[in-house]
TORLOBA-656637 format. One record per residue: x, y, z of N, C-alpha, C in turn. Coordinates in steps of 0.1 Angstrom, whole numbers. Example, Ala and Ser with C-alpha at 12.3 -4.5 7.8 and 13.67 -1.06 7.14 Angstrom:
// TORLOBA-656637
    n.px    n.py    n.pz   ca.px   ca.py   ca.pz    c.px    c.py    c.pz
     132     -57      78     123     -45      78     132     -33      78
     128     -22      71     137     -11      71     129       0      79
//
This chain:
// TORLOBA-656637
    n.px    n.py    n.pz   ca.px   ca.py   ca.pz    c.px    c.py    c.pz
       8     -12       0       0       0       0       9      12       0
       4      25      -7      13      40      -9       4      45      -2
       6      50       5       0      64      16      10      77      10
       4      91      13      10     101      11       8     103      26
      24     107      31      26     111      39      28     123      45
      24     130      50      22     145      54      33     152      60
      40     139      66      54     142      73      68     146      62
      67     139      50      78     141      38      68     150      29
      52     145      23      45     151      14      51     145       3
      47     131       9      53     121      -8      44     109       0
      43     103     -18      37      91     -17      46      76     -11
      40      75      -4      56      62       4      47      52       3
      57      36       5      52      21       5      47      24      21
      39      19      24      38      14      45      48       3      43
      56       5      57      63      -4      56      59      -9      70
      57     -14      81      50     -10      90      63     -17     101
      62     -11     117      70     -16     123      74     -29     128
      63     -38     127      63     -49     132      55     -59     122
      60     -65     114      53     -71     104      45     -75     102
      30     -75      93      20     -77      93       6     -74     106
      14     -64     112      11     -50     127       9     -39     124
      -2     -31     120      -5     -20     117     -11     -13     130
      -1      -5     141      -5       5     157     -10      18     146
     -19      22     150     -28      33     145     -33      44     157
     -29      54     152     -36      66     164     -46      74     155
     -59      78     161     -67      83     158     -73      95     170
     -68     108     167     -75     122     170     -90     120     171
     -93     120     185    -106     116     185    -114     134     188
    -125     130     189    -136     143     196    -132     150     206
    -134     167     206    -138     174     222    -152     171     221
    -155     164     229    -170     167     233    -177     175     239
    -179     187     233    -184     196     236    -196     203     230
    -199     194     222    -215     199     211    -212     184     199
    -221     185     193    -223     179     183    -219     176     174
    -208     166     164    -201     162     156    -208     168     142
    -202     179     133    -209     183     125    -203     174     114
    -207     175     103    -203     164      89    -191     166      85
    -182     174      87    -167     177      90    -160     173      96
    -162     174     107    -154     163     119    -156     151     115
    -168     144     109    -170     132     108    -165     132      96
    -166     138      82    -154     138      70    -139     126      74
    -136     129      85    -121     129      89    -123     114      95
    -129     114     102    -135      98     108    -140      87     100
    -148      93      91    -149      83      76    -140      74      74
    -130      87      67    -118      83      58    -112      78      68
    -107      80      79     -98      71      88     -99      53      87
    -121      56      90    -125      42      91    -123      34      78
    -125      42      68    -120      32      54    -104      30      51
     -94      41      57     -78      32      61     -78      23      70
     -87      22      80     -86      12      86     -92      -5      80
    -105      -2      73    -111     -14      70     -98     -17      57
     -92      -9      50     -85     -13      34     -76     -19      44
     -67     -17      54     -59     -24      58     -61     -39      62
     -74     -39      72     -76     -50      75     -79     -59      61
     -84     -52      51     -90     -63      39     -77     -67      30
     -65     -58      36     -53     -68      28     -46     -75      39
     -55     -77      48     -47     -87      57     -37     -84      69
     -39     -70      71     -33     -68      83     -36     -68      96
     -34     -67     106     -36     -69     122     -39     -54     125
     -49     -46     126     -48     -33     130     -52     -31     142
     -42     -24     148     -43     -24     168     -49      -5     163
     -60      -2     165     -60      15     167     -66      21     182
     -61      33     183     -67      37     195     -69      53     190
     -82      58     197     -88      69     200     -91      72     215
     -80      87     214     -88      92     223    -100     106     225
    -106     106     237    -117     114     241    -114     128     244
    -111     137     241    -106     152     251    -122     154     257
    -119     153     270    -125     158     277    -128     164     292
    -115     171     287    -108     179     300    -106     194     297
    -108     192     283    -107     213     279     -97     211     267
    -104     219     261     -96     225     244     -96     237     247
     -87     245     243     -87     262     242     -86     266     227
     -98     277     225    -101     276     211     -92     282     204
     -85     284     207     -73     290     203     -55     280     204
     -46     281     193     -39     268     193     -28     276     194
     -29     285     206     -14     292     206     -16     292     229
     -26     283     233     -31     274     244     -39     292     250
     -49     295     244     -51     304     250     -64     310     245
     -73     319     250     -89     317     243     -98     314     255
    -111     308     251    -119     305     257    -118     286     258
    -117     282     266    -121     267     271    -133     262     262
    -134     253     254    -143     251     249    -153     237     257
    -146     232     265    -153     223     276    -165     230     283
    -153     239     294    -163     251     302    -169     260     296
    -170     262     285    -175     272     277    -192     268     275
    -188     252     271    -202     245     266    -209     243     278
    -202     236     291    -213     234     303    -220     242     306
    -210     253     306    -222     270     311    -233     270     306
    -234     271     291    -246     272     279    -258     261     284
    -251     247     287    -260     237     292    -264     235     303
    -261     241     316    -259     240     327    -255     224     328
    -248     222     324    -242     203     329    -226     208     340
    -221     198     344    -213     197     349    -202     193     337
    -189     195     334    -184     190     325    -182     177     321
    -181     168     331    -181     154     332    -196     149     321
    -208     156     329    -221     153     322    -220     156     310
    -215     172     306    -215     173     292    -204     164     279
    -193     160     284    -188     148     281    -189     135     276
    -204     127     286    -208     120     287    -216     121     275
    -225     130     279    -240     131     268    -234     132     252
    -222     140     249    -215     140     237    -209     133     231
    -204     122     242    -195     109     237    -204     102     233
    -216     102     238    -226      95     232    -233      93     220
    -232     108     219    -238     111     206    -236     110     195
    -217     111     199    -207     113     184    -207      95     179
    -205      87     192    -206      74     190    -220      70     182
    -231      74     183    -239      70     175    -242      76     164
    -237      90     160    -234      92     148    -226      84     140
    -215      77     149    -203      73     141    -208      57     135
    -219      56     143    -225      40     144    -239      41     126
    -243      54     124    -251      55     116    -244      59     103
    -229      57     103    -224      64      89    -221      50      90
    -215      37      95    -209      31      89    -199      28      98
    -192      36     104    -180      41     112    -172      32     125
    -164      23     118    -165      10     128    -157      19     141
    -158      12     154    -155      22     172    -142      15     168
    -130      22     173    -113      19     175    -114       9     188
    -105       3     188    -104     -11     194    -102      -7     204
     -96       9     212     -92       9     224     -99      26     223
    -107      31     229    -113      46     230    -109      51     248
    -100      58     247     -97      65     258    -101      81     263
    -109      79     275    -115      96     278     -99     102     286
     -91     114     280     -83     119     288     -83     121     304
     -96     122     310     -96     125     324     -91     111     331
     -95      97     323     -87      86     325     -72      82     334
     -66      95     323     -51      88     321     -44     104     326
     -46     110     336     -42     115     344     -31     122     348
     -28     101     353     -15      96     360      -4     100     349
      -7      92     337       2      93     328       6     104     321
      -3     114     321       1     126     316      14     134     326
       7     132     340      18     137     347      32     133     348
      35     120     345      44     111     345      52     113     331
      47     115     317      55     122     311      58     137     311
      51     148     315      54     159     322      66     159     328
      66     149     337      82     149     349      89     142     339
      88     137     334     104     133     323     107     140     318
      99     150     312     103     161     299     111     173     312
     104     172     320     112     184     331     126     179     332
     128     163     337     139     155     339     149     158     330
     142     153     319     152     159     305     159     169     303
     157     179     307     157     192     302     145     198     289
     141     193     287     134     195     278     116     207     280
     114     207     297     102     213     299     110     227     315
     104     236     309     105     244     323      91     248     331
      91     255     342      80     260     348      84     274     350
      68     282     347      72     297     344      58     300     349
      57     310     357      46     316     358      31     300     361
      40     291     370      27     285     376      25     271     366
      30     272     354      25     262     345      38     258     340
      37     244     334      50     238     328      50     237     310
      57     244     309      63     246     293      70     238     289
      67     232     273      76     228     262      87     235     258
      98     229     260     114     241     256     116     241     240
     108     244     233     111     239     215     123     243     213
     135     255     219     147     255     216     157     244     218
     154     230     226     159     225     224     156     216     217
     152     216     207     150     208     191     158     211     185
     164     201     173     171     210     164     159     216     150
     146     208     152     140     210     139     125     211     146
     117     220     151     104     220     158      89     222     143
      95     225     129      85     227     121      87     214     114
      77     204     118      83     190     111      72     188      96
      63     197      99      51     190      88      56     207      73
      59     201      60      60     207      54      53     215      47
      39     217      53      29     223      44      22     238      51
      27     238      63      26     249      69      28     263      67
      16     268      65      14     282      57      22     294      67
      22     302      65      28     313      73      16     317      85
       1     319      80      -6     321      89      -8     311     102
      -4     298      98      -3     287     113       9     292     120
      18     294     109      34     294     119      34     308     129
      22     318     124      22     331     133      10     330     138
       5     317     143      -3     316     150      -4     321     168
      12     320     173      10     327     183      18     342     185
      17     350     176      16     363     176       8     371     170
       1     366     164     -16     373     160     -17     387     169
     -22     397     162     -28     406     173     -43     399     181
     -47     392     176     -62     386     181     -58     380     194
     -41     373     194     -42     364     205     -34     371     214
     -41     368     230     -34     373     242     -19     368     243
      -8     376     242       7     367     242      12     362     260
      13     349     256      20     344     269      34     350     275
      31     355     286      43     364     289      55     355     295
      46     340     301      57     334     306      69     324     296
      62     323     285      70     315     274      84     321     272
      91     317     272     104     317     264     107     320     253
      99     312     242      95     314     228      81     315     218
      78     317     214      63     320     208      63     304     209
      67     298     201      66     279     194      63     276     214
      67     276     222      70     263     234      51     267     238
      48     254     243      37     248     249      31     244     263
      21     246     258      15     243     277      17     227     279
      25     222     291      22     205     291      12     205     301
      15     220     311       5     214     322       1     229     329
     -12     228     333     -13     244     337     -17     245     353
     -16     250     359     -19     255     373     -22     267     373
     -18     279     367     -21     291     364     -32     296     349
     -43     297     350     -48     304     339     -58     313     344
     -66     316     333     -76     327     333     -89     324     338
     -91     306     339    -100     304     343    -103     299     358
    -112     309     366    -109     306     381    -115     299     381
    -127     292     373    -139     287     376    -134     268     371
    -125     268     367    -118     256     358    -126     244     370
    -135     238     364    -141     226     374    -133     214     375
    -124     209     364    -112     197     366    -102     197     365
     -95     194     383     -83     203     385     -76     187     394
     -62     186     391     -59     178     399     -44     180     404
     -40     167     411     -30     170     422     -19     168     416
     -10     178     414       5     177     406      20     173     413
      32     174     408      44     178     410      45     194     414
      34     202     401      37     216     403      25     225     410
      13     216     415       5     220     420      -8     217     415
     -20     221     424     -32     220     413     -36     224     400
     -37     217     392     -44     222     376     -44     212     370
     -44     213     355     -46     199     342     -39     201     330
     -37     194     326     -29     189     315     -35     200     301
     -21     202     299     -24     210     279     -29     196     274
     -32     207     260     -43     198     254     -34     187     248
     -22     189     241      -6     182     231      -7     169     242
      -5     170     255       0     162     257     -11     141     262
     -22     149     260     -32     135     261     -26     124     251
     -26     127     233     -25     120     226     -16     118     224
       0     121     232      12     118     232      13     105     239
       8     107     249       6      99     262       2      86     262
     -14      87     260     -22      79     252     -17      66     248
     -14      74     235      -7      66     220       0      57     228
      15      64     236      26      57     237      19      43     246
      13      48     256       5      40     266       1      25     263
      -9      28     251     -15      17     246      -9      11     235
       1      20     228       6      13     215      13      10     213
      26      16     226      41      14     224      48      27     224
      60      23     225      69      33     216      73      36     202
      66      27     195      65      34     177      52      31     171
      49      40     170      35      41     159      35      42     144
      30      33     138      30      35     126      21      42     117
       7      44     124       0      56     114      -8      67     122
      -5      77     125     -12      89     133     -23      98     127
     -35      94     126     -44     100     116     -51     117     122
     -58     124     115     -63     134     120     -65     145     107
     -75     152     114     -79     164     103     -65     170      98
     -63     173      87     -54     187      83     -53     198      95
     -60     204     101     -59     213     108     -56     205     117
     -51     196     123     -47     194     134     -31     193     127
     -26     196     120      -9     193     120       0     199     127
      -7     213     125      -2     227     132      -7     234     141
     -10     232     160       4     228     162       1     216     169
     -11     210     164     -11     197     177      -2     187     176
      -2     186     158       9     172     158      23     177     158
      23     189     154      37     192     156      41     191     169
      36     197     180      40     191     189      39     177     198
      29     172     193      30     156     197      43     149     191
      48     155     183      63     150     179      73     155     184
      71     166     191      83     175     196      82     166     208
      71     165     217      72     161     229      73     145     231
      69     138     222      70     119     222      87     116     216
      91     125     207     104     119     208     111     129     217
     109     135     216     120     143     234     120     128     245
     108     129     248     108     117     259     111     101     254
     107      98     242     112      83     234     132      81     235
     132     100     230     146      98     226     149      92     215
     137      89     206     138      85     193     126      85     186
     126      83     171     117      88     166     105      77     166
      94      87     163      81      79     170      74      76     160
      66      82     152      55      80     142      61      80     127
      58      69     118      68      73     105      57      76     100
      39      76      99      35      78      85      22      88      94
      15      96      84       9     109      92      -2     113      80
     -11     104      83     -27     107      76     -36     114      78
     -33     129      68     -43     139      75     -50     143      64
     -64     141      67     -78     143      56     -80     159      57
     -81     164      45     -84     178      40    -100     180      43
    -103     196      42    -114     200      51    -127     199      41
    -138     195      47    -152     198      40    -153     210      41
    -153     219      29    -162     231      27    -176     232      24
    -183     245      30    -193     250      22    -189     264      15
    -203     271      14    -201     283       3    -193     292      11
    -192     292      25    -184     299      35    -172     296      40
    -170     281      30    -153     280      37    -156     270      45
    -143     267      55    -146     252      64    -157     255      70
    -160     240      70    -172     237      78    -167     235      97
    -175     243     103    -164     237     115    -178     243     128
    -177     234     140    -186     238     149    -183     253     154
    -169     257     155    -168     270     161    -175     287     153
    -180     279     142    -185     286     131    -204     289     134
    -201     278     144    -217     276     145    -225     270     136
    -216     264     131    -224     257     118    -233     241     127
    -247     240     118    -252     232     124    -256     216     115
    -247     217     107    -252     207      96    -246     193     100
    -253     185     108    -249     174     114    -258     163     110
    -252     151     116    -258     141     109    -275     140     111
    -282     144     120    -298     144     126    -298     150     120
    -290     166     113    -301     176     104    -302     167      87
    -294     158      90    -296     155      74    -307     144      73
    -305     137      82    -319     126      87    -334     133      89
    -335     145      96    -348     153      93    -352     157      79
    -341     161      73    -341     169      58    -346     151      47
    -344     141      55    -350     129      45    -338     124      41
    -323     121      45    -313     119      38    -310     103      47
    -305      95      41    -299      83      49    -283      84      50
    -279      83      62    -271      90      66    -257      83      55
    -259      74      48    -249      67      39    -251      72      26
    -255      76      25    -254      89      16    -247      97      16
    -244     101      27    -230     109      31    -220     104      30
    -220      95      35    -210      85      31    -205      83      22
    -213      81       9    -210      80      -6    -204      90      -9
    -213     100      -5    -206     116     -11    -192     117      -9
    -190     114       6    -171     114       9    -164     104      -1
    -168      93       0    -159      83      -8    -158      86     -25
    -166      95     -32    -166      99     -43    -156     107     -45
    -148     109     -34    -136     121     -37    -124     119     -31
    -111     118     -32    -100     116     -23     -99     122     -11
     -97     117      -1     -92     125      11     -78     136      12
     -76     137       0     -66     145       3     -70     155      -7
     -79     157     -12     -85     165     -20     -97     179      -4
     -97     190      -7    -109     194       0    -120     192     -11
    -135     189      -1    -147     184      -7    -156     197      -2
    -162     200     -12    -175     211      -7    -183     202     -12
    -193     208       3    -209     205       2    -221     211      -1
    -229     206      -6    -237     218     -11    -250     205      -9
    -260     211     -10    -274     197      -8    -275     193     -20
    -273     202     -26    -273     195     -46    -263     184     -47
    -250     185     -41    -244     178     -40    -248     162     -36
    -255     163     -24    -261     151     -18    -272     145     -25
    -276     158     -29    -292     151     -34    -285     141     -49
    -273     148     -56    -266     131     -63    -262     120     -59
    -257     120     -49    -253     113     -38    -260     103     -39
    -272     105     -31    -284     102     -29    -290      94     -41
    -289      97     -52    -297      89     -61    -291      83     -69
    -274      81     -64    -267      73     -70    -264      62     -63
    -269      65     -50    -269      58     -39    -282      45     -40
    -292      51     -44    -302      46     -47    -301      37     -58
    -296      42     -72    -296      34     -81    -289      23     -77
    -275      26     -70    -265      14     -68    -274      -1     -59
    -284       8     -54    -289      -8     -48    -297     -12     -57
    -306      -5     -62    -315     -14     -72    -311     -22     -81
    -299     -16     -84    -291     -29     -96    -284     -37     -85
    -284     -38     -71    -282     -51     -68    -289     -59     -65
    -302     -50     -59    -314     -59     -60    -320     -68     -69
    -314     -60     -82    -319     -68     -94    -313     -79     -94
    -298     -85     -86    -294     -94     -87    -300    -108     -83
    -299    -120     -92    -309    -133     -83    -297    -137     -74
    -303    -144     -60    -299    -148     -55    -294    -161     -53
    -295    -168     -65    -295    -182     -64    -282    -184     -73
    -273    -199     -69    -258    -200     -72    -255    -195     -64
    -238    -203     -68    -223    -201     -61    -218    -189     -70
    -212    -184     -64    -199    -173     -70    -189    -184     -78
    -182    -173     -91    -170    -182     -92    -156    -173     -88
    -151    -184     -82    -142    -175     -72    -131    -174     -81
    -130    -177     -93    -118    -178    -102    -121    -160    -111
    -131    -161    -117    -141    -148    -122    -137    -133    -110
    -142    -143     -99    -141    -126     -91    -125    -124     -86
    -113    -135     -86    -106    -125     -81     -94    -115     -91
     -97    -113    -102     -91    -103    -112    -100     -92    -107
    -110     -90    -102    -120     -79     -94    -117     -75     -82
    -112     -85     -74    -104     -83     -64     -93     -75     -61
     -86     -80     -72     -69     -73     -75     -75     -58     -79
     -83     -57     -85     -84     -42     -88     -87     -35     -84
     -96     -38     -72    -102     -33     -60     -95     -29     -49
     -84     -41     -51     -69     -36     -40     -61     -29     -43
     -61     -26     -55     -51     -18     -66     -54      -4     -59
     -68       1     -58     -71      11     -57     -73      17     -46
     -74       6     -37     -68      10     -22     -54      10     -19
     -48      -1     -27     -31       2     -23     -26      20     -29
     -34      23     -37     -30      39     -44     -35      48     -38
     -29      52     -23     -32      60     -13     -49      59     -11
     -52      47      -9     -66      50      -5     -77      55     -17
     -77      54     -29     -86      58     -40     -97      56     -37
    -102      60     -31    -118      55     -30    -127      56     -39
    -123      71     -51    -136      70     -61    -132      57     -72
    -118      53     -71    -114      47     -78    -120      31     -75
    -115      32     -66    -126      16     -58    -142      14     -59
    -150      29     -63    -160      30     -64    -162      27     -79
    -157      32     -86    -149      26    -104    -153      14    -105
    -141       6     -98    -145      -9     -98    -157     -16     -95
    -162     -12     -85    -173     -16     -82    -185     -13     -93
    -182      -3     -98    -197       2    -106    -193      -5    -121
    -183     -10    -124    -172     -14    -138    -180     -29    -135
    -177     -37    -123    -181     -51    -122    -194     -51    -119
    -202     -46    -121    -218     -46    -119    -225     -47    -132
    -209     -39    -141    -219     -37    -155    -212     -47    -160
    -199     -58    -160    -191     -66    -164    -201     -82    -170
    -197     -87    -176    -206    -100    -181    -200    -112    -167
    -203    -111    -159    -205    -119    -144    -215    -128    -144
    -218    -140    -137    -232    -139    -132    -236    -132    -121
    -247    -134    -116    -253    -129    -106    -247    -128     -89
    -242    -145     -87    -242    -150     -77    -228    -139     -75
    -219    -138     -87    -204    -136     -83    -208    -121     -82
    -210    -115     -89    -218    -100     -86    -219    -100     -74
    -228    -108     -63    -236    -106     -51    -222    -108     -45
    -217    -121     -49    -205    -121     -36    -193    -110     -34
    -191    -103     -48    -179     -95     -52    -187     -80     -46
    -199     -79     -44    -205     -63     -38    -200     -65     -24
    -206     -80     -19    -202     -79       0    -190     -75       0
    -179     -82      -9    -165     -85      -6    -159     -71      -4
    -165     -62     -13    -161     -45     -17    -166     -40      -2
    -176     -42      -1    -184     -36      14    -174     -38      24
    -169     -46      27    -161     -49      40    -148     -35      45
    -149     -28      30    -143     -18      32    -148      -2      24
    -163      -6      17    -165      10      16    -177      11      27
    -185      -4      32    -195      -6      45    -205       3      35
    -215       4      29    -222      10      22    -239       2      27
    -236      -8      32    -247     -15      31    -251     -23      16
    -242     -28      13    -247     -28      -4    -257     -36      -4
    -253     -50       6    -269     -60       2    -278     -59      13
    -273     -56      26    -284     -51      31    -296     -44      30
    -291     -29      30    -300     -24      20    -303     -25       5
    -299     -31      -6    -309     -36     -14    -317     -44     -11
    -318     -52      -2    -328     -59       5    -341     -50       9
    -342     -41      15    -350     -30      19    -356     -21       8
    -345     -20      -5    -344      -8     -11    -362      -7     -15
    -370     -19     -16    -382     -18     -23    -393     -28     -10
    -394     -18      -2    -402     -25       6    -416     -29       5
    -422     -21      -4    -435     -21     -10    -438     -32     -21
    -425     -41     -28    -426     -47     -36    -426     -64     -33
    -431     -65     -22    -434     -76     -20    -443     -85     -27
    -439    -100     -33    -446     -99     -39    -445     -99     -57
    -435     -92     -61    -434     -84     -72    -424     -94     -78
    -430    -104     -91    -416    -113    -100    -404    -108    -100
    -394    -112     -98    -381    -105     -98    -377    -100    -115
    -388    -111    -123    -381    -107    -136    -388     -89    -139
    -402     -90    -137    -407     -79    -133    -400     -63    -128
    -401     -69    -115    -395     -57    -110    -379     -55    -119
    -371     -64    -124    -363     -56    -128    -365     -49    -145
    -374     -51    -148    -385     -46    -160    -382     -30    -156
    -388     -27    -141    -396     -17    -141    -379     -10    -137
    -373     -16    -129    -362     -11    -125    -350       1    -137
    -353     -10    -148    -347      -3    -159    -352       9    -164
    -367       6    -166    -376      15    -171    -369      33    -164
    -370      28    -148    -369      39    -139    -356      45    -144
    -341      40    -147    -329      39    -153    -332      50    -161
    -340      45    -171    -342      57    -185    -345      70    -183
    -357      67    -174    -365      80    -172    -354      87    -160
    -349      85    -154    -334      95    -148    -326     101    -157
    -324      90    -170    -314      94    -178    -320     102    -186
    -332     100    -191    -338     111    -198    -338     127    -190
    -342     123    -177    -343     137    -167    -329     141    -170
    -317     134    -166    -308     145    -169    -302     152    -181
    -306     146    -193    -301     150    -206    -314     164    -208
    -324     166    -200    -333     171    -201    -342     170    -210
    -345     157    -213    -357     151    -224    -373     151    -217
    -374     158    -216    -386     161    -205    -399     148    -210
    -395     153    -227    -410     143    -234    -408     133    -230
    -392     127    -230    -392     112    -229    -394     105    -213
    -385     113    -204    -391     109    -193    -406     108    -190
    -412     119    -196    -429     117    -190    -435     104    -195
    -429      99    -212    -438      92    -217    -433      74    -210
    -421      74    -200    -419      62    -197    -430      68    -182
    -429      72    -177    -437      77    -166    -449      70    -167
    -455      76    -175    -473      74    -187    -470      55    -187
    -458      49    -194    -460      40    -197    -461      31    -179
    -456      33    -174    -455      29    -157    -464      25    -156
    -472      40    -153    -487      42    -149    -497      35    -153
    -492      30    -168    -503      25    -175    -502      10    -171
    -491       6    -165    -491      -6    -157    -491      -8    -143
    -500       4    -142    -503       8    -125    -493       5    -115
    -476      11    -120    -468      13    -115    -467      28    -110
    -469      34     -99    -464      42     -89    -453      50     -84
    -446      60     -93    -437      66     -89    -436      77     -76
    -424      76     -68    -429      87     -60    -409      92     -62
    -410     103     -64    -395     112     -64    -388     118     -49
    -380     110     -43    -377     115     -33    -362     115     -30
    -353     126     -21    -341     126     -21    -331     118     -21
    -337     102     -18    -327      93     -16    -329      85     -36
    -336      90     -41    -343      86     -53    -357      80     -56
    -357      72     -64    -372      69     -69    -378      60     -65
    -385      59     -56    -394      47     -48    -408      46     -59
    -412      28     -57    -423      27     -64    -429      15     -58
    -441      13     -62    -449       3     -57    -461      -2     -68
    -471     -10     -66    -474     -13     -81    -492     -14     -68
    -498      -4     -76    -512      -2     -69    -518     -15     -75
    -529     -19     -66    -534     -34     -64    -549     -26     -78
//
């Protein structure tokens, strides 16, 4: 498999640390509001590096963790708390609003598809261990205490900008006029590992230190974490694009300070969903989440499709026109597997040249519209049926689409209905889309007319064309 790596900004082989061992870190949620379809953009595409791995046979150990101790909205450690920010709004306790959010994101993640990482850690957990690499990095030389809180020394790196694509506006992230400047830092670049001193008097989770009461910067959870459960080398560290600068940059500054060697070789970071306003992002107040698309009539794998239609390293805008193709291509893709008979063996000889090609296109950094290619290439291929049905599951196992599940469903009303039949009508429906989009208005209506005239029932809805045959 070629991953582009974010760390060089080249296409590399995985080579992985431990043979046929793929350790995986995944940047998980602040739970602090609602996972909008951007955050979950990034969770997608993780979950499909994760299923392509397993589907060429790898061992994938991944872990995610929880922040839910405080983010500061601001990435130069300073701003408003987005933890305490949110409980106020809710009146919860921060613990409760945590709770209620981990919940939520987990069953979003459960309605896209989105398989749970084998190990999910809430930071208020692991405490101990945050403080415990805190006192190494002090040990080292590597962390001082200034003004109440313990800082990152980035002067002692020889190289603190590791990720190559960093714009000038991240690297002057902490001298903004917007941002309040830390007087106790040393250097604009060094970091909070641990605070005792801040702005917030009201900070509800506070614990017992080396340097006194307070809690951990945000850098150092998924330093910790990772090493904790995964080791001391990781081989793929996933996360939004905006997390490179400065979170992962300094989860590198601070995991090999304390490793004393290097930690992560490969660095998967998915580019941002836009809308007409630019990133999509909760601090925007944007509210387009997965329940508003479920009220609006959308199945939430529909979104799904939409993401996998485009590279992860590409940015994707959204627009509902967008979905509403999504949506009906989503649609069609089951009805042609509905149309498939269920009867017969696969020939396992037939499908694995379909196989290889399928892998092809995951081995090439993750192609997903490309693997969607295949799929749609072998559906229209001279196959039979049975190998068709078995080669859709086989693809599912890593785009999870529901392919035969939901074709099962796709026609709930047609119970009943000869299969040679319903795929009569199935086609019919084919035309009259295809007519709609060429804009043949006559021709669509007159397959419409012809339906009708066999007391077939069209109804036009977002996910596509539902029908039923009146008695």
């Amino acid at each position: 498999m070629q991953l582009t790596n974010s760390l060089t900004m080249k296409k590399e082989e995985l080579v992985p640390h431990e043979p046929g061992v793929i350790r995986m870190y995944t940047c998980g949620p602040t739970v602090y509001g609602y996972a909008h379809i951007g955050n979950l953009r990034s969770y997608l595409m993780e979950d499909v590096l994760e299923k392509a791995l397993r589907y060429e046979g790898y061992q994938v150990d991944r872990v995610m963790n929880i922040t839910d101790v405080g983010h500061l909205t601001s990435d130069a450690d300073t701003g408003e708390d987005k933890m305490l920010k949110g409980a106020k709004q809710e009146r919860k306790s921060v613990l409760e609003l945590a709770d209620f959010y981990t919940q939520a994101f987990f069953k979003d993640c459960q309605k896209l598809n989105i398989r749970r990482p084998d190990i999910v850690v809430p930071a208020t957990t692991c405490i101990s261990d945050f403080i415990a690499l805190v006192s190494a990095l002090v040990e080292k030389g590597y962390a001082y205490l200034a003004g109440g809180n313990v800082y990152f020394d980035t002067s002692r790196l020889d190289r603190y900008y590791v990720f190559g694509n960093q714009n000038a506006e991240d690297l002057a992230v902490g001298v903004r006029d917007s941002v309040e400047a830390d007087s106790n830092k040393r250097s604009k670049t060094d970091f909070v590992l641990w605070f005792t001193k801040s702005k917030f008097e009201d900070q509800e989770l506070k614990w017992d230190s080396p340097w006194g009461l307070g809690y951990p910067g945000w850098h150092i959870e998924c330093s910790a974490i990772s090493i904790k459960h995964l080791g001391e080398y990781l081989d793929i560290h996933c996360g939004g694009i905006d997390n490179a600068f400065p979170h992962h940059t300094n989860e590198i500054a601070q995991s090999e300070a304390y490793l004393g060697h290097s930690w992560c070789k490969y660095w998967f970071h998915i580019l941002h969903l836009n809308d007409g306003g630019g990133k999509i992002s909760k601090s925007k107040g944007a509210k387009l989440t997965v329940s508003l698309l479920e009220e609006k009539g959308y199945d939430p794998l529909c979104y799904r499709l939409f993401c996998l239609q485009s590279h992860y390293r590409k940015p994707l805008t959204f627009t509902f026109e967008s979905l509403d193709n999504a949506a009906n291509a989503y649609q069609k893709l089951l009805a042609r597997i509905a149309s498939l008979a269920k009867e017969g063996q696969p020939d396992q000889q037939a499908a694995k040249p379909w196989q290889e090609r399928f892998k092809e296109a995951l081995d090439n950094d993750v192609n997903t519209s490309q693997a969607l290619t295949v799929l749609y290439d072998m559906l229209k291929a001279s196959l039979d049926d049975a190998t068709k049905r078995f080669l859709a599951h086989d693809f599912d196992q890593v785009l999870s689409l529901d392919l035969l599940q939901a074709a099962e469903k796709a026609r709930p009303k047609e119970a009943g209905v000869p299969e040679e039949l319903a795929r009569e009508i199935e086609a019919l429906i084919e035309k009259r889309a295809a007519a709609r989009k060429a804009k043949d208005w006559g021709a669509a209506d007159a397959i419409r007319d012809e339906l009708a005239a066999r007391h077939v029932v069209l109804k036009d809805t977002p996910q596509g064309v539902e029908w039923h045959i009146e008695a």
